[in-house]
C-alpha positions as CSV (number, residue, x, y, z in Angstrom):
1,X,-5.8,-2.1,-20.5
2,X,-2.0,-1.4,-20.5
3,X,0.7,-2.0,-18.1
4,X,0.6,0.6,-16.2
5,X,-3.1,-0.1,-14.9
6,X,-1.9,-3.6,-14.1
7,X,0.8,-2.5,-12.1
8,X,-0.9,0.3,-9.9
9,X,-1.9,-2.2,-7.3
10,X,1.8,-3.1,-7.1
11,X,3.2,0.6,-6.7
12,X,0.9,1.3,-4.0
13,X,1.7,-1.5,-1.8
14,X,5.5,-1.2,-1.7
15,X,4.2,2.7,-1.1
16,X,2.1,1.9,1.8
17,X,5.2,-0.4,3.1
18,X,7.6,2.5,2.4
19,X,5.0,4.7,4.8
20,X,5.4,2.2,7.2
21,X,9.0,1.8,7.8
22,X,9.0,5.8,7.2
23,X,6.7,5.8,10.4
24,X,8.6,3.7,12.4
25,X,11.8,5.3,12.0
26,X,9.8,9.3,12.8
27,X,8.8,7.0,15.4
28,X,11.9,6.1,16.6
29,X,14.0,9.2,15.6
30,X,11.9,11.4,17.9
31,X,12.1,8.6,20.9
32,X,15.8,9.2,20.6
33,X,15.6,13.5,20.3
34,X,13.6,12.6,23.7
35,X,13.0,9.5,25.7
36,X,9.6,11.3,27.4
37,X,7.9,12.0,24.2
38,X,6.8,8.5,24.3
39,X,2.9,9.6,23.6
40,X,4.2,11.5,20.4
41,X,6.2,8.8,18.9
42,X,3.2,6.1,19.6
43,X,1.0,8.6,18.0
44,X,3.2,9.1,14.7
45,X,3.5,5.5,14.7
46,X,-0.4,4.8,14.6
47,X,-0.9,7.1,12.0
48,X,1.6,6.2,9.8
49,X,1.2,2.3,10.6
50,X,-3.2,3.3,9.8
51,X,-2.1,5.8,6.4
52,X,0.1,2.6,5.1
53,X,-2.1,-0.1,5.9
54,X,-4.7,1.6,4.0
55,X,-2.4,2.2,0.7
56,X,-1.4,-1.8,1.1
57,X,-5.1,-2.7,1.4
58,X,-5.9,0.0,-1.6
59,X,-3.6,-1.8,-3.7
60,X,-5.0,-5.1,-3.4
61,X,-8.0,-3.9,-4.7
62,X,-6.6,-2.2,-7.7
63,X,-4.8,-5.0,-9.3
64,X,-6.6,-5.9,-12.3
65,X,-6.7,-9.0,-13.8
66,X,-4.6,-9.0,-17.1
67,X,-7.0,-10.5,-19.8
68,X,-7.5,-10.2,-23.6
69,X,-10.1,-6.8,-24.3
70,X,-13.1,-9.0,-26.1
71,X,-12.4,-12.5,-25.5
72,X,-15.4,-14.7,-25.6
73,X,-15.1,-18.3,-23.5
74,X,-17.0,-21.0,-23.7
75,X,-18.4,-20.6,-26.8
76,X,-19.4,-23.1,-29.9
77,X,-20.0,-23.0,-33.3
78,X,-22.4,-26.2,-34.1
């Protein structure tokens, strides 16, 4: 297992946070074009606030744990 398998689980939550804050301010950037495009901005929001919470979530699940490729615990030679 290298480094960069550990580290996946890393890349895609500061991804899925980067999605976030990149919805929020679409969000926010069309409110301004147009204060009644309210529905359209909530909308952008949701799916962007859904698309990153599901790459933060996806990355919590692919961090590996980093141990030794063969090692045997627990074991005694009597």
């Amino acid at each position: 297992m290298g480094y960069g398998e550990y580290e996946w689980g890393g890349l895609m939550k500061v991804l899925g946070g980067f999605v976030i804050l990149v919805g929020i301010g679409l969000a926010g950037y069309v409110l301004y074009l147009n204060r009644n495009s309210w529905l359209i901005a909530l909308v952008l929001f949701v799916v962007f606030l859904i698309l990153g919470a599901m790459l933060v979530s996806k990355g919590s699940y692919t961090r590996k744990q980093n141990t030794p490729v063969g090692r045997v615990e627990g074991t005694t030679d009597k």
